[in-house]
NUSE-961970 format. One record per residue (C-alpha): z, x, y; residue number from 1; residue in three letters. Coordinates in nm, 4 decimals. Layout:
N
<Z:Z; X:X; Y:Y; resi:NUM; resn:Ala>
...
//
This chain:
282
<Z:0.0000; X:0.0000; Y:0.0000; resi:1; resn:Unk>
<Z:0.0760; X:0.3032; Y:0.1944; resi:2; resn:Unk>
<Z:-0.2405; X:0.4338; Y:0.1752; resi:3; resn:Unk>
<Z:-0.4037; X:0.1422; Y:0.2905; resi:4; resn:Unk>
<Z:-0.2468; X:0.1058; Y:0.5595; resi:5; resn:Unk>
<Z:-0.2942; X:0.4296; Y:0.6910; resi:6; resn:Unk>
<Z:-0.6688; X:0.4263; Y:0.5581; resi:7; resn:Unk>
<Z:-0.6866; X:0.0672; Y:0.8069; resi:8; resn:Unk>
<Z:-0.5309; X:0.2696; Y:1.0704; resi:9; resn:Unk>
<Z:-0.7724; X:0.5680; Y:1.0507; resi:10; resn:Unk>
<Z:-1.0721; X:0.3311; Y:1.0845; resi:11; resn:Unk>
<Z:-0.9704; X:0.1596; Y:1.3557; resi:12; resn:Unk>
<Z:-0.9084; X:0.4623; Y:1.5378; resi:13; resn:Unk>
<Z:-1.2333; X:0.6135; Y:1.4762; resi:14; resn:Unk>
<Z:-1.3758; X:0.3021; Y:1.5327; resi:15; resn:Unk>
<Z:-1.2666; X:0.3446; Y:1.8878; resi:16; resn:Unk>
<Z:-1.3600; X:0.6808; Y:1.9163; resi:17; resn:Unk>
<Z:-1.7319; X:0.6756; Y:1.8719; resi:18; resn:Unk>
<Z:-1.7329; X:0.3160; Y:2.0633; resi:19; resn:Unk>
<Z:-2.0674; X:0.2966; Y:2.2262; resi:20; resn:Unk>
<Z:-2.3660; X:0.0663; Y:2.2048; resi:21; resn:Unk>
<Z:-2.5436; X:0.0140; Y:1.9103; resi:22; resn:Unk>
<Z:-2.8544; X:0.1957; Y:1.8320; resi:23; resn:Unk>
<Z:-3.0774; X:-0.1006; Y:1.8687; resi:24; resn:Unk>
<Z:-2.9781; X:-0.1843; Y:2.2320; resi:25; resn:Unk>
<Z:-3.0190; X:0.1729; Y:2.2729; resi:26; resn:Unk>
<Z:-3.3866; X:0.1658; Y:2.1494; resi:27; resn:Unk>
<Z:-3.4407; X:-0.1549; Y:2.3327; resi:28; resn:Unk>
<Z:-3.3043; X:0.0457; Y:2.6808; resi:29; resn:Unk>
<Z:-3.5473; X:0.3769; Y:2.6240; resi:30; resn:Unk>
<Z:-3.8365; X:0.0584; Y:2.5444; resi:31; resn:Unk>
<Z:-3.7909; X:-0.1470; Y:2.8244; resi:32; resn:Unk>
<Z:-3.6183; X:0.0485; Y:3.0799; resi:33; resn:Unk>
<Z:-3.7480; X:0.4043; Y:3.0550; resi:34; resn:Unk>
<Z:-3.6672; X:0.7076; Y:2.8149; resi:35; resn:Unk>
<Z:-3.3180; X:0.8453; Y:2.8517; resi:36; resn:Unk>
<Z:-3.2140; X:0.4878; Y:2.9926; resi:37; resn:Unk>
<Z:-2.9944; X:0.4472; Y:2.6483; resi:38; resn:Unk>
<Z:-2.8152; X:0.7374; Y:2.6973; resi:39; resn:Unk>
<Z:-2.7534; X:0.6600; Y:3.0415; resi:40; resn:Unk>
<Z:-2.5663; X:0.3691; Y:2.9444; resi:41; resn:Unk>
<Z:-2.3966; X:0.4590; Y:2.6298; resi:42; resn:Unk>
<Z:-2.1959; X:0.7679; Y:2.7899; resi:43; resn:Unk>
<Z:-2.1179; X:0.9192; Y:2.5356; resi:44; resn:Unk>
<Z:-2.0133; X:1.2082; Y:2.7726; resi:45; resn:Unk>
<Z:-1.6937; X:1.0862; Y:2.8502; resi:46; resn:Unk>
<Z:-1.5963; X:1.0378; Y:2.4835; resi:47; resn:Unk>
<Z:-1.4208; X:0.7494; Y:2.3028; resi:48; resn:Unk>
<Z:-1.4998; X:0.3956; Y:2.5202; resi:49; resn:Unk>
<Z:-1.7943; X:0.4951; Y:2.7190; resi:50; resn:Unk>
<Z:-1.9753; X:0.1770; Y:2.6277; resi:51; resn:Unk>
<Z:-2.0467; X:-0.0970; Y:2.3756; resi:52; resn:Unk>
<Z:-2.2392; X:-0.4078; Y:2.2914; resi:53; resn:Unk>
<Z:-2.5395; X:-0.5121; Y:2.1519; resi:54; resn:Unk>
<Z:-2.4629; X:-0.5275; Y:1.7949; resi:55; resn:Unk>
<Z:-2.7971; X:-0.5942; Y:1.5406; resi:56; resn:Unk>
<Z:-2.9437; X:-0.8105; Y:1.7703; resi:57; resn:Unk>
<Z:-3.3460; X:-0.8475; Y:1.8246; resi:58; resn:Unk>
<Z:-3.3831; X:-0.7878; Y:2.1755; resi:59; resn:Unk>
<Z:-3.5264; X:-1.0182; Y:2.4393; resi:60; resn:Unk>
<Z:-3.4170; X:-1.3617; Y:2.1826; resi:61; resn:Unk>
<Z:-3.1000; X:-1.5412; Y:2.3204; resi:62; resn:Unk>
<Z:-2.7628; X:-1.4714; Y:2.1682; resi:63; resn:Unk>
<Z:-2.5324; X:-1.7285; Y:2.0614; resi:64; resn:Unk>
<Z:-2.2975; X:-1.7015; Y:2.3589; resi:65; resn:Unk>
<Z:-2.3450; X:-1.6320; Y:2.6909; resi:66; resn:Unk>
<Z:-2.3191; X:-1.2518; Y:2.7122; resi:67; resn:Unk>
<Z:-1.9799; X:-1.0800; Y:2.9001; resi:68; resn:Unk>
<Z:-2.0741; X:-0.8062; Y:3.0949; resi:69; resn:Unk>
<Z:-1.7216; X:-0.6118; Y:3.2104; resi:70; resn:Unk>
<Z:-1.6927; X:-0.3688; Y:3.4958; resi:71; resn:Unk>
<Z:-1.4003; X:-0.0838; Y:3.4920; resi:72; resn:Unk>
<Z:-1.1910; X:-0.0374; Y:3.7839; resi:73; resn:Unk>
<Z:-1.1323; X:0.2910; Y:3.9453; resi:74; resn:Unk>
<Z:-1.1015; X:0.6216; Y:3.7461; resi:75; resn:Unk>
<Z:-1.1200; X:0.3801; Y:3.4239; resi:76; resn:Unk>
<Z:-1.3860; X:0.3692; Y:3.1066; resi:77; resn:Unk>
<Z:-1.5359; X:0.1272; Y:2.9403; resi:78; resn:Unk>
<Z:-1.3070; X:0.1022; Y:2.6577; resi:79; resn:Unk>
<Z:-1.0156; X:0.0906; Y:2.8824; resi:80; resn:Unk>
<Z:-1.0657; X:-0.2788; Y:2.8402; resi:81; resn:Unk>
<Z:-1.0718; X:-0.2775; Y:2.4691; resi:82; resn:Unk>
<Z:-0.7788; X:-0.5289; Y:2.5076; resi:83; resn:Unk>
<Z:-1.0127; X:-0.7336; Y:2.7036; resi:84; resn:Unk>
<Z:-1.3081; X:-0.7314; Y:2.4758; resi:85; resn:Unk>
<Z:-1.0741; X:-0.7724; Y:2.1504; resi:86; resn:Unk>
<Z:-0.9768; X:-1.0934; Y:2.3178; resi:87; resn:Unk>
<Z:-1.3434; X:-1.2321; Y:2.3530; resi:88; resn:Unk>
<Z:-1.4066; X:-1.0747; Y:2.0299; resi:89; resn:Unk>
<Z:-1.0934; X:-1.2600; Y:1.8420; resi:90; resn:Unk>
<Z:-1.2277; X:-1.6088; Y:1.9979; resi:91; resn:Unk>
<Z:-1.6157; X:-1.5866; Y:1.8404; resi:92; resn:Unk>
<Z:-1.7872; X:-1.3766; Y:2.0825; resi:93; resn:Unk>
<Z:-1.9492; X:-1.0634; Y:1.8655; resi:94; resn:Unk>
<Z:-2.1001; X:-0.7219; Y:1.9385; resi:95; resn:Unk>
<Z:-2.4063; X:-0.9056; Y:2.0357; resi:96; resn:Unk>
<Z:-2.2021; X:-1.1140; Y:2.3036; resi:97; resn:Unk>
<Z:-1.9332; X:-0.8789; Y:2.4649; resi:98; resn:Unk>
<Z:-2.0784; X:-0.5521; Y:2.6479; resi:99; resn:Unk>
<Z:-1.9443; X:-0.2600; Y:2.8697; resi:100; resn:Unk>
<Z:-2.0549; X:0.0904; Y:3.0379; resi:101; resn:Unk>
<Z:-1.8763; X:0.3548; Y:3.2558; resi:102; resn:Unk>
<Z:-1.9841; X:0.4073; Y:3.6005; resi:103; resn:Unk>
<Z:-1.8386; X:0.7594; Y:3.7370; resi:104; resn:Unk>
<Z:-1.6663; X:1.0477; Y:3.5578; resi:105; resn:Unk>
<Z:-1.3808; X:0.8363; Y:3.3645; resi:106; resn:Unk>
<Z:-1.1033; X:1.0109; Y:3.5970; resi:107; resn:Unk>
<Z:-1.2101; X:1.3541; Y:3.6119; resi:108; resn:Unk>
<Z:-1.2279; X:1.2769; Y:3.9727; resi:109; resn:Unk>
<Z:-0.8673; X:1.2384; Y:4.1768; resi:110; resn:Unk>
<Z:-0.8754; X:0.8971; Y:4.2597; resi:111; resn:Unk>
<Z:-0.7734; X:0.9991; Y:4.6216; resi:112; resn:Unk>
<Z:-1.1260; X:1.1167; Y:4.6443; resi:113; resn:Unk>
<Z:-1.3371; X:0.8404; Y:4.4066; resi:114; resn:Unk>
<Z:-1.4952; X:0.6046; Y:4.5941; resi:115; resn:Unk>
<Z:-1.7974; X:0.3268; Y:4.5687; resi:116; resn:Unk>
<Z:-2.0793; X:0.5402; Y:4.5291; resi:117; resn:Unk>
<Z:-2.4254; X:0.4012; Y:4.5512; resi:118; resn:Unk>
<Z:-2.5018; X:0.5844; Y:4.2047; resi:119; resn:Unk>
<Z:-2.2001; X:0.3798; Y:4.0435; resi:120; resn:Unk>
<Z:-2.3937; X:0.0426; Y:4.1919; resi:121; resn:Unk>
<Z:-2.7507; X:0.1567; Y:4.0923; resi:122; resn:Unk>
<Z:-2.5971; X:0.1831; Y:3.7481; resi:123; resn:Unk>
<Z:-2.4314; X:-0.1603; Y:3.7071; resi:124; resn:Unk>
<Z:-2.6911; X:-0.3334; Y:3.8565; resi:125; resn:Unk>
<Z:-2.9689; X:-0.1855; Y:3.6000; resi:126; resn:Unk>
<Z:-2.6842; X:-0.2831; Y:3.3422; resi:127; resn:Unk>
<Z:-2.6434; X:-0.5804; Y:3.4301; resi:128; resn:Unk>
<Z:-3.0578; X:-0.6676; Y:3.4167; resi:129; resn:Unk>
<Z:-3.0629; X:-0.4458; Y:3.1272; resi:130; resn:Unk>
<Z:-2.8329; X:-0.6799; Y:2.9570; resi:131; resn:Unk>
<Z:-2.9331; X:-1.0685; Y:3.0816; resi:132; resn:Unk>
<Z:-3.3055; X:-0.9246; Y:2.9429; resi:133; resn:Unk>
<Z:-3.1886; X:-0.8110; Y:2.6372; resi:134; resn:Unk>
<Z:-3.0369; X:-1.1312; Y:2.5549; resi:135; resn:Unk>
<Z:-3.2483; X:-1.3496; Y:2.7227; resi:136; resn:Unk>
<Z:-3.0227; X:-1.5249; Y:2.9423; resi:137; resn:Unk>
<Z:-2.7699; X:-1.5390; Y:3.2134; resi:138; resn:Unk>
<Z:-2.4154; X:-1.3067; Y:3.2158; resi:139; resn:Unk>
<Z:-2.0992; X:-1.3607; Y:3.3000; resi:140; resn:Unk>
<Z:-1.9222; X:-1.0693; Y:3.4516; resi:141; resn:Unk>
<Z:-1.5708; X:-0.9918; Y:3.4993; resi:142; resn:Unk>
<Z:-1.4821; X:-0.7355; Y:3.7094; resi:143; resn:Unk>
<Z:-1.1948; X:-0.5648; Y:3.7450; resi:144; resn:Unk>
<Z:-0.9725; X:-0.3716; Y:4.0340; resi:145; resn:Unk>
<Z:-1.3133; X:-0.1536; Y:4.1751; resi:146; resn:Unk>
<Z:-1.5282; X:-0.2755; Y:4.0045; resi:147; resn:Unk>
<Z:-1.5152; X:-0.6203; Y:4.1545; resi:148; resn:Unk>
<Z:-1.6625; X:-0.4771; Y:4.5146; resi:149; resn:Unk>
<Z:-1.8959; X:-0.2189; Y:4.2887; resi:150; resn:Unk>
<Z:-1.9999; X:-0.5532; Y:4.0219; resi:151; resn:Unk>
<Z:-2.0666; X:-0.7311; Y:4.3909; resi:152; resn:Unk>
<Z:-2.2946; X:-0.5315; Y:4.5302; resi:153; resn:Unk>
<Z:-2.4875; X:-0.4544; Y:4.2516; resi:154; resn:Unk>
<Z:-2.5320; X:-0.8166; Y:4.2463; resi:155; resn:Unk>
<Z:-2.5926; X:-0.8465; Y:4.6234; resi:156; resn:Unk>
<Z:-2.8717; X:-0.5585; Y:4.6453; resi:157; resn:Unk>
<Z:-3.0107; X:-0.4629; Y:4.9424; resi:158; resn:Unk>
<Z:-2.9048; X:-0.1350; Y:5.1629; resi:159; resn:Unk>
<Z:-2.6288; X:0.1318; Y:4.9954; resi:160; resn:Unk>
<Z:-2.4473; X:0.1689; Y:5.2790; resi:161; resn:Unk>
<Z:-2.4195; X:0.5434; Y:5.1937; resi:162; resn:Unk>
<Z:-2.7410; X:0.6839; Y:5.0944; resi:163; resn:Unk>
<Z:-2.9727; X:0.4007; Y:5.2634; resi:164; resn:Unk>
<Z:-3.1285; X:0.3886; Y:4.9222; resi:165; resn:Unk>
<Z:-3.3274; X:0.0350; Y:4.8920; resi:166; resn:Unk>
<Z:-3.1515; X:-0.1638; Y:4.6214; resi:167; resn:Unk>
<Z:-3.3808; X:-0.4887; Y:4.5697; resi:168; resn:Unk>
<Z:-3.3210; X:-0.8959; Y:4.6213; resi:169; resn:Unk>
<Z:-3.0003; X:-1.0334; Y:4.4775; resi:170; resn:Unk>
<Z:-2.9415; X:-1.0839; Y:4.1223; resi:171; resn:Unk>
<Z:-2.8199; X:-1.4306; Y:4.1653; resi:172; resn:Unk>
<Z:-2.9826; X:-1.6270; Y:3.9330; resi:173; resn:Unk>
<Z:-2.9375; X:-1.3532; Y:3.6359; resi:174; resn:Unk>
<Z:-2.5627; X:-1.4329; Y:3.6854; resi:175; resn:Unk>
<Z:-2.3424; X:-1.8155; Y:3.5678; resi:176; resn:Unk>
<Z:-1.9962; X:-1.6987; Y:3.5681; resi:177; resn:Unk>
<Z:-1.8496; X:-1.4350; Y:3.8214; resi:178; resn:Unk>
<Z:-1.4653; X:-1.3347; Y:3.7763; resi:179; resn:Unk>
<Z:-1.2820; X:-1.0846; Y:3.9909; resi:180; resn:Unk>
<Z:-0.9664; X:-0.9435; Y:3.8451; resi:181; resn:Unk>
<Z:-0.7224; X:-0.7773; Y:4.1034; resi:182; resn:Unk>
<Z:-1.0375; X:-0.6961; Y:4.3114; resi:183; resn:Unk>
<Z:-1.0271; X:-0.4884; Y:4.5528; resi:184; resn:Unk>
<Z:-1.2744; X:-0.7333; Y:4.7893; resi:185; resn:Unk>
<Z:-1.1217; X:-0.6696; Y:5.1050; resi:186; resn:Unk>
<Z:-0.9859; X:-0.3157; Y:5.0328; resi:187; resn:Unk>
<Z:-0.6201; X:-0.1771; Y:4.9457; resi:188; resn:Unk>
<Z:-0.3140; X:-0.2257; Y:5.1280; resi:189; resn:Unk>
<Z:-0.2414; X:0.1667; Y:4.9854; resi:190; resn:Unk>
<Z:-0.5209; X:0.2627; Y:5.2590; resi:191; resn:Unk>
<Z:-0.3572; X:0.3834; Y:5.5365; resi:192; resn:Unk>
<Z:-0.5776; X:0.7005; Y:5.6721; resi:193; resn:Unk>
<Z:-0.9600; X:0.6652; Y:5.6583; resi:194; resn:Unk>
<Z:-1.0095; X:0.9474; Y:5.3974; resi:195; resn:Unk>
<Z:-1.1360; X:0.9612; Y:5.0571; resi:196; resn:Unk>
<Z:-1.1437; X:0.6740; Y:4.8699; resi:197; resn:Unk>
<Z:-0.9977; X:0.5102; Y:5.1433; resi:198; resn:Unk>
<Z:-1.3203; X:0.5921; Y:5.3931; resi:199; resn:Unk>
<Z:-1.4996; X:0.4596; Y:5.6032; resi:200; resn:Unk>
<Z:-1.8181; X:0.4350; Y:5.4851; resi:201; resn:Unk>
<Z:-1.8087; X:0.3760; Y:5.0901; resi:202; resn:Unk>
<Z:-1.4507; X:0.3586; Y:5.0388; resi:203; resn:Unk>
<Z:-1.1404; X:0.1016; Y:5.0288; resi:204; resn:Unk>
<Z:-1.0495; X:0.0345; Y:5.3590; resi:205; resn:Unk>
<Z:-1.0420; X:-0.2791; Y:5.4520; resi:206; resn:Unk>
<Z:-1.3035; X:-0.2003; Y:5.7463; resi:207; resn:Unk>
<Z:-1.5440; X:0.0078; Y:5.5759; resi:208; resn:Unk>
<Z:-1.8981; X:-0.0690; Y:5.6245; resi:209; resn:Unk>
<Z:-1.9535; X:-0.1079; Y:5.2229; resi:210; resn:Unk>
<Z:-1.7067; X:-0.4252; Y:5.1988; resi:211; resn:Unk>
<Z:-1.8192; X:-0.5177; Y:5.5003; resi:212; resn:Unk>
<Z:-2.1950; X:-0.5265; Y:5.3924; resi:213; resn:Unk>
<Z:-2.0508; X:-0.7005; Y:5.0332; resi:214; resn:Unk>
<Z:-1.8058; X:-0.9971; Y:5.2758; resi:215; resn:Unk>
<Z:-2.0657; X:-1.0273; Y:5.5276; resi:216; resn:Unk>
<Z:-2.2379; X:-1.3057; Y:5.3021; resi:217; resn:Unk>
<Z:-2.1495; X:-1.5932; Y:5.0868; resi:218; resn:Unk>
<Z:-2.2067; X:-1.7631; Y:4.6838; resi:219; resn:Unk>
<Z:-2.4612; X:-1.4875; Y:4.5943; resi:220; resn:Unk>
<Z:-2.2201; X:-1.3154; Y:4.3117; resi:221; resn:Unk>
<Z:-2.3035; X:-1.6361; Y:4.0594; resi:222; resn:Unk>
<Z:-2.3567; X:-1.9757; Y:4.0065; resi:223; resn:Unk>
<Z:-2.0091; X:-2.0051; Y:3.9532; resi:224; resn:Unk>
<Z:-1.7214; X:-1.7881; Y:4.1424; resi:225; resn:Unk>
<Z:-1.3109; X:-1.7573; Y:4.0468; resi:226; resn:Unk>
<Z:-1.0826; X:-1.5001; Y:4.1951; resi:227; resn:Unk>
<Z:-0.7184; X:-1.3729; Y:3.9505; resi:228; resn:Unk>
<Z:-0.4994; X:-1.1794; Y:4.2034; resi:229; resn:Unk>
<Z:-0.0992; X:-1.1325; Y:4.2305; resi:230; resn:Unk>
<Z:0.1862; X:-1.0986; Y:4.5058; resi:231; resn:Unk>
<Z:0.2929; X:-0.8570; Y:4.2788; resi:232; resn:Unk>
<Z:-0.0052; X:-0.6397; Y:4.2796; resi:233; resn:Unk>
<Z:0.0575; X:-0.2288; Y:4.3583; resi:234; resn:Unk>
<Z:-0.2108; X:-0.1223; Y:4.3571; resi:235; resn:Unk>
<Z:-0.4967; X:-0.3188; Y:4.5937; resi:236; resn:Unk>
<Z:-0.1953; X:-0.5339; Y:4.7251; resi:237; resn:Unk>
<Z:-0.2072; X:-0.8994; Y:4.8228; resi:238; resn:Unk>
<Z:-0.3121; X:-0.8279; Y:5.1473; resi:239; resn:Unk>
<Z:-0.5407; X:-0.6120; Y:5.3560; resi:240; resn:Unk>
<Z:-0.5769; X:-0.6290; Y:5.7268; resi:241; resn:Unk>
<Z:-0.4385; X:-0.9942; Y:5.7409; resi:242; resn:Unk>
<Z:-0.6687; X:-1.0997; Y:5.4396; resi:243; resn:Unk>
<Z:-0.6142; X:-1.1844; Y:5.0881; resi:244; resn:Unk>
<Z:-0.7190; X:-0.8646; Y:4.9495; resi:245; resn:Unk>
<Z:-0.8405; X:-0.9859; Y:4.6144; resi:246; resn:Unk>
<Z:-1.0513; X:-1.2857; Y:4.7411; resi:247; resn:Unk>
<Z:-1.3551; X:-1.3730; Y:4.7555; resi:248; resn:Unk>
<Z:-1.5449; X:-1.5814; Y:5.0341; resi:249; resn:Unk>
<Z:-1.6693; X:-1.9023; Y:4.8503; resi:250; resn:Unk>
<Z:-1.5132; X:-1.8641; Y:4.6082; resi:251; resn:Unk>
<Z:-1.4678; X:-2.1934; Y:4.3859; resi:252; resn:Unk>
<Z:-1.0846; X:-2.0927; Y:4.2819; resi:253; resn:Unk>
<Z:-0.8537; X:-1.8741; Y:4.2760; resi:254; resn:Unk>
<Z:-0.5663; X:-1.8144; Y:4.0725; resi:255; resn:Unk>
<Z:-0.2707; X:-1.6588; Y:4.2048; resi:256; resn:Unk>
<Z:-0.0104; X:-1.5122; Y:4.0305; resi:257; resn:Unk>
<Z:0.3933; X:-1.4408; Y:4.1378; resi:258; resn:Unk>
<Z:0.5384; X:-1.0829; Y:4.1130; resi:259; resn:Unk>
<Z:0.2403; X:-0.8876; Y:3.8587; resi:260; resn:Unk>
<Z:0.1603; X:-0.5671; Y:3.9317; resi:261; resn:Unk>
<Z:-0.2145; X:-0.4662; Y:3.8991; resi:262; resn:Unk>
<Z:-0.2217; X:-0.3590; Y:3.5567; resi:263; resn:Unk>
<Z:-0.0641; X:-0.6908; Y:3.4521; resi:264; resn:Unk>
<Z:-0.3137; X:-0.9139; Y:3.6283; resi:265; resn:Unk>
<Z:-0.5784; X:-0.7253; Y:3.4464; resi:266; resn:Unk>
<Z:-0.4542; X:-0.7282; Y:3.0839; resi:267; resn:Unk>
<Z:-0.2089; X:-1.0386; Y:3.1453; resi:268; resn:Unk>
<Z:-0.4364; X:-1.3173; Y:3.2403; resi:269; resn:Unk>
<Z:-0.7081; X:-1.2624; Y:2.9751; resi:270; resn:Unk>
<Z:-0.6569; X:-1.6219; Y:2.8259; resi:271; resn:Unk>
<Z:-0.7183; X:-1.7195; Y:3.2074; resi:272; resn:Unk>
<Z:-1.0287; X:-1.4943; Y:3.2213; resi:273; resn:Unk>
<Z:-1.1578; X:-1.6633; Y:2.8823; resi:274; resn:Unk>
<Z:-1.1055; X:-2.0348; Y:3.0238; resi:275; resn:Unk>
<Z:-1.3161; X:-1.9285; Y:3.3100; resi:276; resn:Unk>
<Z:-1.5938; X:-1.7795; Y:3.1594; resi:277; resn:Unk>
<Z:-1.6742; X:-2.0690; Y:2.9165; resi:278; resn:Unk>
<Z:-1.5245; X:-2.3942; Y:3.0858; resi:279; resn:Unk>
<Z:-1.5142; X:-2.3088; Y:3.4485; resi:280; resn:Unk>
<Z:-1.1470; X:-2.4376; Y:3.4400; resi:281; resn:Unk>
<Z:-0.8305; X:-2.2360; Y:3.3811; resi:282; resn:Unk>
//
């Protein structure tokens, strides 16, 4: 019994280990999206969690669910939200339904200095038509801390407010269900000095041109929009220059929670996130 216990135990950890996408959404990326596309997305680079999804599936036929596309926050990984994706996972969705990539270095980079690079948006935005073609339909996204305002504008298109680089029209209509997770939408109450990640330009204060450029506009992030955020949260905060910091304008709901710090409104509300995605209702 021993044995198989540990034998169970050593699986599942290798199983995370080598998480990444499967080889046929891999071929389908290099296909449809240009050579070196799949290992763009797969990241293997940053080791154990730099991706997943796609499972056996025959590319460009629809899936059974709606695919979940979810965006790391700051300094994070894909797998990072294994919890997250186990959740979707335990409820019906499969390999085919539930996908992830890494934008950035996975924390190589001080997070005093990371900030919301126009690379980082070029990436989730090809992701995100990457997958919605691959399964021929519409996404849901959730994203989470960062990668709300990064998920946003790769969504919005248009100007990077950093390079000047030309992004395209809004992805709108690739995208039903949006769902930011302690987002930092309006910045973080932690930026004090305009420096690093907290710049002006491309970083977290709540005046930078990038959220400026991503608040400045309203409804394009889906068809439909819901907002998680906390009182408790210590990381983006509840509030940023008089605003809720985790909301979105337009929004259709949001859902606050009492006294959670940020790492609990990401990993504590995932029945919430769940409810959202397929009923629109928590």
């Amino acid at each position: 019994m021993r044995s198989t216990k540990r034998s169970v135990v050593f699986l599942a950890i290798v199983s995370i280990a080598t998480s990444t996408i499967s080889p046929t959404f891999k071929t389908y990326l290099d296909t449809n999206f240009g050579q070196g596309v799949g290992d763009a997305v797969a990241r293997t680079d940053v080791g154990g969690g730099g991706s997943y999804g796609g499972g056996s599936h025959e590319g460009g036929a629809p899936t059974s669910r709606q695919p979940v596309i979810i965006v790391h926050g700051i300094t994070n990984n894909a797998g990072n939200f294994d919890k997250i994706r186990d959740h979707f996972l335990s409820k019906g969705y499969t390999d085919e339904d539930i996908y992830g990539t890494t934008y950035g270095d996975s924390g190589k980079t001080n997070v005093l200095f990371v900030t919301m690079e126009c690379s980082y948006v070029k990436h989730i935005r090809m992701f995100i038509q990457a997958v919605a073609s691959y399964t021929g339909s519409k996404v849901d996204i959730l994203g989470f801390s960062m990668g709300s305002p990064i998920a946003r504008k790769a969504i919005l298109g248009g100007a990077c407010v950093d390079t000047g680089e030309q992004l395209g029209p809004p992805l709108t209509d690739l995208v039903d269900t949006f769902v930011g997770i302690a987002g930092a939408n309006y910045g973080s109450f932690l930026c004090f000095v305009p420096f690093g990640s907290c710049n002006m330009v491309n970083g977290m204060s709540c005046l930078s041109r990038y959220l400026n450029d991503i608040n400045a506009r309203r409804r394009y992030e889906g068809a439909h929009i819901f907002t998680i955020y906390s009182t408790g949260d210590d990381k983006v905060g509840y509030q940023a220059c008089g605003k809720i910091a985790s909301a979105i304008e337009g929004q259709d709901q949001a859902f606050q929670k009492q006294g959670l710090n940020h790492d609990g409104v990401m990993y504590g509300t995932v029945d919430l996130q769940y409810n959202l995605v397929n009923s629109h209702a928590a």
